[in-house]
C-alpha positions as CSV (number, residue, x, y, z in Angstrom):
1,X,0.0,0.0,0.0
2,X,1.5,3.8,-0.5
3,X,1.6,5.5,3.2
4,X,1.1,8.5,2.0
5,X,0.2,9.9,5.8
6,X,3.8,9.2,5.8
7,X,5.0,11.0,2.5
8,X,7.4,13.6,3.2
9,X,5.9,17.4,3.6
10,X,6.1,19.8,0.1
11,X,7.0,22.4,2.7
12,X,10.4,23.2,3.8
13,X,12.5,24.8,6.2
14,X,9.7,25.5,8.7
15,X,12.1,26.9,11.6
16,X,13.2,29.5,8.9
17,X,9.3,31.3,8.0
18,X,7.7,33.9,9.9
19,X,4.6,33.0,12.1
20,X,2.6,34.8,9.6
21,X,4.0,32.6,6.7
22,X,3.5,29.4,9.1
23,X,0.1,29.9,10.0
24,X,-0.9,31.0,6.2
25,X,0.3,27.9,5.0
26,X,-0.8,25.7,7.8
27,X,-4.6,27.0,6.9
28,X,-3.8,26.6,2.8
29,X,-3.4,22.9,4.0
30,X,-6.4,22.8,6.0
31,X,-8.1,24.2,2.5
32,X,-7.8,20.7,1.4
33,X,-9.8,18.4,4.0
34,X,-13.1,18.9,3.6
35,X,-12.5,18.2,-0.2
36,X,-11.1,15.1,0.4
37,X,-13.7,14.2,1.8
38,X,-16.4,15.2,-0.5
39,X,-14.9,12.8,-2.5
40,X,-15.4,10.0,0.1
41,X,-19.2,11.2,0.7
42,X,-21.1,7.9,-1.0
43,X,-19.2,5.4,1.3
44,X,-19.5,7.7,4.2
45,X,-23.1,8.2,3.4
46,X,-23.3,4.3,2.9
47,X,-21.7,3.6,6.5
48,X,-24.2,5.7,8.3
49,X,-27.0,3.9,6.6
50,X,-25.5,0.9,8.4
51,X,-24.7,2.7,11.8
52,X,-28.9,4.1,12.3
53,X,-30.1,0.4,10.6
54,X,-27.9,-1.2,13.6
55,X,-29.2,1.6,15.9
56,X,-32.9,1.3,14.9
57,X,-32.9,-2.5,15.0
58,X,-31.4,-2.1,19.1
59,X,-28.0,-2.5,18.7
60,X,-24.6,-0.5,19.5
61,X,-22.2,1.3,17.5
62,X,-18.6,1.2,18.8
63,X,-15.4,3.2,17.1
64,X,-12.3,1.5,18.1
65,X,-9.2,3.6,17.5
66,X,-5.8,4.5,19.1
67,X,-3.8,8.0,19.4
68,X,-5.5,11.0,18.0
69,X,-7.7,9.5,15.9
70,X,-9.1,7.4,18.7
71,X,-9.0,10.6,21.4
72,X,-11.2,12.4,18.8
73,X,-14.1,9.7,19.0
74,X,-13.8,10.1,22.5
75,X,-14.9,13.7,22.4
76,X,-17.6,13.0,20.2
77,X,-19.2,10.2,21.7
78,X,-18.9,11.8,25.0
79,X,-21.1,14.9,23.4
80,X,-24.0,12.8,22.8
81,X,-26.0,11.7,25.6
82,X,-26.1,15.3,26.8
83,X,-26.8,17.1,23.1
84,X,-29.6,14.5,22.4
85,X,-30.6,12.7,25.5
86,X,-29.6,9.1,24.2
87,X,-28.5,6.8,26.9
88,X,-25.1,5.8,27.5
89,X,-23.7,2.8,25.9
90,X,-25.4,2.9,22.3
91,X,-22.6,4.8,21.0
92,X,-19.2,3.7,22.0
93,X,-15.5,4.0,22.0
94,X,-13.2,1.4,22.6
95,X,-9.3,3.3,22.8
96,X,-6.4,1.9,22.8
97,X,-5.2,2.2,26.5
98,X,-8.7,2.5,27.8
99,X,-10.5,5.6,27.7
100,X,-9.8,6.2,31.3
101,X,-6.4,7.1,30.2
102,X,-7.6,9.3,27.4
103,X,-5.4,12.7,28.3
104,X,-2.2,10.3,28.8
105,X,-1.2,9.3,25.2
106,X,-0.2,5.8,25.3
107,X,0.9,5.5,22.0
108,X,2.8,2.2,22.6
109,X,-0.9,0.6,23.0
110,X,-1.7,0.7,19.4
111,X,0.5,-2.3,18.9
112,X,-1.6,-4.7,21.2
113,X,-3.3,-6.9,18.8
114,X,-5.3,-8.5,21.3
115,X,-7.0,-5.6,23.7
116,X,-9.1,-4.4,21.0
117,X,-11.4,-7.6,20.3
118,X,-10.8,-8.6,24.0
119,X,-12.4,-5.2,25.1
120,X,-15.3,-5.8,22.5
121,X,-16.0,-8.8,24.0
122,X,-16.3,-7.6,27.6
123,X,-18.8,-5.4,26.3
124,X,-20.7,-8.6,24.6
125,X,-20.8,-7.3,21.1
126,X,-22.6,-9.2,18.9
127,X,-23.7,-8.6,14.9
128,X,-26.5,-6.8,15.7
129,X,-24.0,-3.9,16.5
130,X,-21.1,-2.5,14.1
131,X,-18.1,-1.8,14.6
132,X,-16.0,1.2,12.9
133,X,-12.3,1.2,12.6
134,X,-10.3,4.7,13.0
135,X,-6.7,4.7,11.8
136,X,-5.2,7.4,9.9
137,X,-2.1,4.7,8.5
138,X,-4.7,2.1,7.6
139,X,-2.5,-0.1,9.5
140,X,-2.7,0.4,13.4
141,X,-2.3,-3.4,14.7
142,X,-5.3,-3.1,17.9
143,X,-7.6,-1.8,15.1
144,X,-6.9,-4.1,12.0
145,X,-7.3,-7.4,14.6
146,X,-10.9,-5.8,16.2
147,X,-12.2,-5.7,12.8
148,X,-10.7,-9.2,11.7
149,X,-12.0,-10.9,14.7
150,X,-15.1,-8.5,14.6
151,X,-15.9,-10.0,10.8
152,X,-14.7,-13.4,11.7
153,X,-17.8,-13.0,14.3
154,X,-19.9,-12.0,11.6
155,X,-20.0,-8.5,13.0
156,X,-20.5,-5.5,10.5
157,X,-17.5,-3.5,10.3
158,X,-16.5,-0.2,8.6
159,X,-13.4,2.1,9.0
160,X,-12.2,5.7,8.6
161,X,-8.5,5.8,7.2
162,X,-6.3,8.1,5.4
163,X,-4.3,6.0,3.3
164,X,-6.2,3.6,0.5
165,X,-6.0,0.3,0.0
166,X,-4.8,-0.5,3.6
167,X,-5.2,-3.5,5.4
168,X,-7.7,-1.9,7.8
169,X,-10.0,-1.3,5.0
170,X,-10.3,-4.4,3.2
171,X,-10.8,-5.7,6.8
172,X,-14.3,-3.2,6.6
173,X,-17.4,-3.8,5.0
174,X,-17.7,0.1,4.6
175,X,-14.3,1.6,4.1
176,X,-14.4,5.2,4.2
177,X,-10.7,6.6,2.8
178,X,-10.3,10.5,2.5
179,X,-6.9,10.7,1.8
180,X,-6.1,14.1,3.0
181,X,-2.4,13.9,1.4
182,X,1.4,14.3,3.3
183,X,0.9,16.3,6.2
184,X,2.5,20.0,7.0
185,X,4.7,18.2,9.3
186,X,6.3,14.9,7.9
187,X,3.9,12.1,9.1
188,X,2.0,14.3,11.9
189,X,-1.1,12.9,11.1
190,X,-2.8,14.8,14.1
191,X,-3.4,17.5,11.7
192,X,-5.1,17.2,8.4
193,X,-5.7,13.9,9.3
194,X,-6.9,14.3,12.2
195,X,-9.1,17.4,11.1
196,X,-10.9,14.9,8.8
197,X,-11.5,12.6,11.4
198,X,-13.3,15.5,13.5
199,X,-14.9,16.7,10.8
200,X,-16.3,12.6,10.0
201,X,-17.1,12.5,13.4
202,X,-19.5,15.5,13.4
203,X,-20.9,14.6,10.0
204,X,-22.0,11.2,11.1
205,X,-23.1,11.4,14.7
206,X,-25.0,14.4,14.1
207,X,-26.7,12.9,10.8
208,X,-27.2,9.7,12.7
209,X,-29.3,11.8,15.4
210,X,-31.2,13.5,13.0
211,X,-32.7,10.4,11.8
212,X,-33.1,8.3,14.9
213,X,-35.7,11.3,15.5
214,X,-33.6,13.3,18.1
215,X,-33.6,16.4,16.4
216,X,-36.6,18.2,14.8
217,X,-36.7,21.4,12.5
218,X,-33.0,22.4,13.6
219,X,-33.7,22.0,17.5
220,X,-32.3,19.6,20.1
221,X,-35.4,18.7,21.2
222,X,-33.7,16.2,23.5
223,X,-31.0,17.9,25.0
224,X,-30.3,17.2,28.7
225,X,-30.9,20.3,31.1
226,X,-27.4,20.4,32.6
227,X,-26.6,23.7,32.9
228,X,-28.1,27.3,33.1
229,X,-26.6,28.2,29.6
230,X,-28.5,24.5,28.1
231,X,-31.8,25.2,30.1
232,X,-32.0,28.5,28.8
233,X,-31.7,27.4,25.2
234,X,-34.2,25.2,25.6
235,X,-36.7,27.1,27.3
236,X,-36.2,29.3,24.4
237,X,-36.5,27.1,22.4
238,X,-40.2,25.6,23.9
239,X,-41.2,29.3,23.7
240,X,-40.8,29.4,20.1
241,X,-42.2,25.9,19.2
242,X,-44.9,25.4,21.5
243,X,-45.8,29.6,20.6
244,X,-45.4,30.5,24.4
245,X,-45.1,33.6,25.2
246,X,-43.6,33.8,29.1
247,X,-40.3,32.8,29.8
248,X,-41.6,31.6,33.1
249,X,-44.5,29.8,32.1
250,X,-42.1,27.7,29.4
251,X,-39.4,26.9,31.9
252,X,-41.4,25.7,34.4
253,X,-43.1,22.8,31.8
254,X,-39.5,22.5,30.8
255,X,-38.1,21.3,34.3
256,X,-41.7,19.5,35.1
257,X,-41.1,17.2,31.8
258,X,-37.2,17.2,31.7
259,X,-36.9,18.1,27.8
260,X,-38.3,20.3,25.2
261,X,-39.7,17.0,23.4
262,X,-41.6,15.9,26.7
263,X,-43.1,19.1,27.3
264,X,-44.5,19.5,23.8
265,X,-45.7,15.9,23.5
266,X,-47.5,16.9,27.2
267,X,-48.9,20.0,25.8
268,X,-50.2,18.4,22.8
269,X,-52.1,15.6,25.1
270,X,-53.7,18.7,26.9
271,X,-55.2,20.0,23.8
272,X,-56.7,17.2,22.4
């Protein structure tokens, strides 16, 4: 396969350009990731298909991923239950090291070809869930044996790479490659790379919401009531869909029902 995560940079002599040069270029680069993955939007389209088919019939979705690639699903994942009100444990991350050590970076971890599918079994996966693959190489040893085993198992799997014709991705049902190209820095994949992975993230939780019915219009009907800011929004938010007019009045249905969706489907009950 060509590594081209690991292609040497077009840009030279960093150390020597000015910070106004470094950061021009470094956004020029940037320029060039969310075309790359326009390119990749069928299969990515395709994969969340899967992911709300798996979701709608009662199973799980779990990323399993190491270094920054695998850090970034974190982040997302951990987003959800709050932004939508989904329960934990329908959308998972299984990282290399554990999650518990997320802010510790234990790169060595990606070379443990057993932790990945061992972890996945603790958690009792089965093929009614489906399992997704992040490795910017294509080739990250805990990731390409989850998704062997995970297929071996009969388990759906798809994968998020940056390099084609890897070994992770002809381990995946639904590969999704957006080769993003050599990185500013030689093989740094945290950045470009690692700005498509973000950007995939977003693109396929949120679309993944929006049709397992957690989102209406534009609004987070669902969205836990954590903090003032969040409450606020959603009181708002009541006022304008539910045509109330006093702050009060709204927020008080609000914290009686516990979301914006609950407090309209009470309302609606009241009127018939």
């Amino acid at each position: 396969m060509d590594r081209i995560t690991e292609q040497p940079s077009s840009h030279r002599d960093l150390e020597k350009k000015t910070i106004d040069e470094l950061v021009l270029t470094i956004n020029d680069e940037d320029k060039k990731v969310a075309l790359a993955i326009e390119k990749a939007l069928p299969q990515v389209s395709k994969l969340i298909n899967a992911i709300v088919e798996k979701l709608e019939a009662g199973g799980r979705m779990f990323y399993v991923g190491a270094g920054s690639g695998g850090r970034l699903a974190v982040l997302d994942v951990i987003e959800l239950p709050t932004t939508y009100g989904i329960p934990k444990g329908i959308i998972n991350v299984v990282l290399a090291g554990g999650v518990e050590h997320l802010v510790e970076a234990l790169e060595e971890k990606e070379d443990d070809t057993e932790a990945g599918w061992s972890e996945l079994q603790n958690r009792n996966v089965t093929s009614s869930d489906i399992v997704v693959g992040i490795s910017a190489s294509g080739t990250t040893p805990f990731v390409f044996e989850a998704l062997r085993k995970c297929r071996e198992a009969g388990i759906v799997t798809g994968c998020i790479v940056s390099n084609p014709d890897s070994p992770i991705a002809a381990e995946s049902d639904i590969p999704v490659e957006v080769i993003t190209g050599p990185e500013f820095i030689t093989g740094s994949t945290r950045m470009k790379c690692g700005t498509a992975q973000k950007m995939l993230f977003d693109m396929i939780s949120t679309t993944t919401m929006i049709k397992l019915g957690r989102v209406e219009d534009n609004n987070m009907v669902h969205v836990a009531l954590i903090n003032d800011k969040i409450t606020d929004r959603a009181v708002k938010m009541l006022m304008k869909t539910a045509e109330i007019a006093d702050y009060d009045q709204a927020k008080d249905l609000l914290l009686t029902y516990g979301s914006v969706k609950k407090a309209q489907e009470a309302l609606l009950k009241k009127q018939v």
